[in-house]
Steps between C-alpha positions, in 0.01 A plus 500: 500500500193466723580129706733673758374464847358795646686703779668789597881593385728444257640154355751453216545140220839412341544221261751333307388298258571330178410686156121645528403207204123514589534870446361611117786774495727222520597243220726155436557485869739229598500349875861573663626741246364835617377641839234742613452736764194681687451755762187630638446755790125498660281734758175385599277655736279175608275502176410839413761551354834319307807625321792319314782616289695225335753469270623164342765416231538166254834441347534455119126507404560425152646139582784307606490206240774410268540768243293783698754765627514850647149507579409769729376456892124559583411830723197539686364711703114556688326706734165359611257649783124288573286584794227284615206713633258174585280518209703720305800399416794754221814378349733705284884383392708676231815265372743534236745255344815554293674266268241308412566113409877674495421705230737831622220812514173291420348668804136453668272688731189499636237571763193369644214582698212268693227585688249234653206507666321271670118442488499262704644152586410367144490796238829751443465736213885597396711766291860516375666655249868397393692729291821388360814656300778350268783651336756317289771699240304280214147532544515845750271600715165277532150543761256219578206572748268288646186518688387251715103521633392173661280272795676239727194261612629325790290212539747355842358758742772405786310804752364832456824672575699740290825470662765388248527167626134407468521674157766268380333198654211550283681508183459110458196451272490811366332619142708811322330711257701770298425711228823604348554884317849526306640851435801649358706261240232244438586414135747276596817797532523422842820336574491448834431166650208443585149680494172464339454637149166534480143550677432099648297359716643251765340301757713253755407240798726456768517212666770511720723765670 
């Protein structure tokens, strides 16, 4: 979400695919022996403000290799909503996923929020906290949190704009600094799949986008 041209209306995706492979929630996939599916409905009004709903499927998660049967089909489903408010720019997206890796009710859930705000052309101090849920009938119910403060240094000032497009252009040479706070299940009970178990630091340069 977030690389949609800005305008006014609504617009719709559909795609037909083969099984989602690069997708973590789905394993052992085999080219030509499963398909998968995605729909996504969209309102934008120019960029103050952007909605989607989407809802895709991936047929036998679990595999379709020699000696891997009944596996169940991959649900998904997202709602996602950013708004770009020149400096300041908010994201939030809730999604949940059911059958994970074909697993029949190993379920997952979560939600994030972003907020962003731009110094200036070079300095953009940033929050966001992703909070995520798995259930599975063997290990129940399990929580992971985590807390993301950071600083993008973008040292390819492309103008002194903040409309999305000259935000994007300056994400080539860019510096990321995050400080990392886990929460919830961060002994290692967390069975969802992925998250970060414990308080990290992290720092990333971008070269390209």
């Amino acid at each position: 979400m977030g690389h949609e041209r800005p305008w006014k209306g609504f617009g719709y995706d559909v795609m037909i695919a083969n099984q989602a492979g690069r997708s973590a929630a789905v394993t052992r996939a085999d080219e030509g022996k499963g398909n998968s599916y995605a729909v996504r409905g969209m309102f934008d009004w120019t960029e103050a403000l952007h909605f989607e709903a989407s809802y895709a499927l991936s047929e036998e998660a679990g595999g379709t290799f020699a000696g891997v049967i009944n596996t169940e089909d991959y649900e998904s489903f997202n709602l996602g909503v950013g708004s770009n408010l020149g400096q300041l720019g908010l994201k939030a997206e809730y999604i949940t996923g059911s059958n994970t890796k074909g697993r029949k009710d190993y379920d997952e859930s979560a939600y994030s929020v972003t907020a962003q705000y731009a110094i200036n052309n070079m300095f953009e101090p940033t929050i966001k906290h992703i909070q995520g849920d798995a259930e599975d009938p063997i290990n129940g119910k399990t929580s992971l949190g985590n807390t993301y403060i950071g600083l993008n240094v973008f040292f390819a000032q492309f103008n002194d704009k903040f409309d999305r497009n000259s935000k994007r252009n300056r994400n080539a040479h860019k510096l990321v600094l995050n400080y990392v706070v886990a929460s919830g299940d961060t002994d290692g009970a967390y069975k969802g799949l992925k998250g970060v178990k414990g308080d990290e630091w992290i720092m990333q340069w971008q070269v390209k986008f």
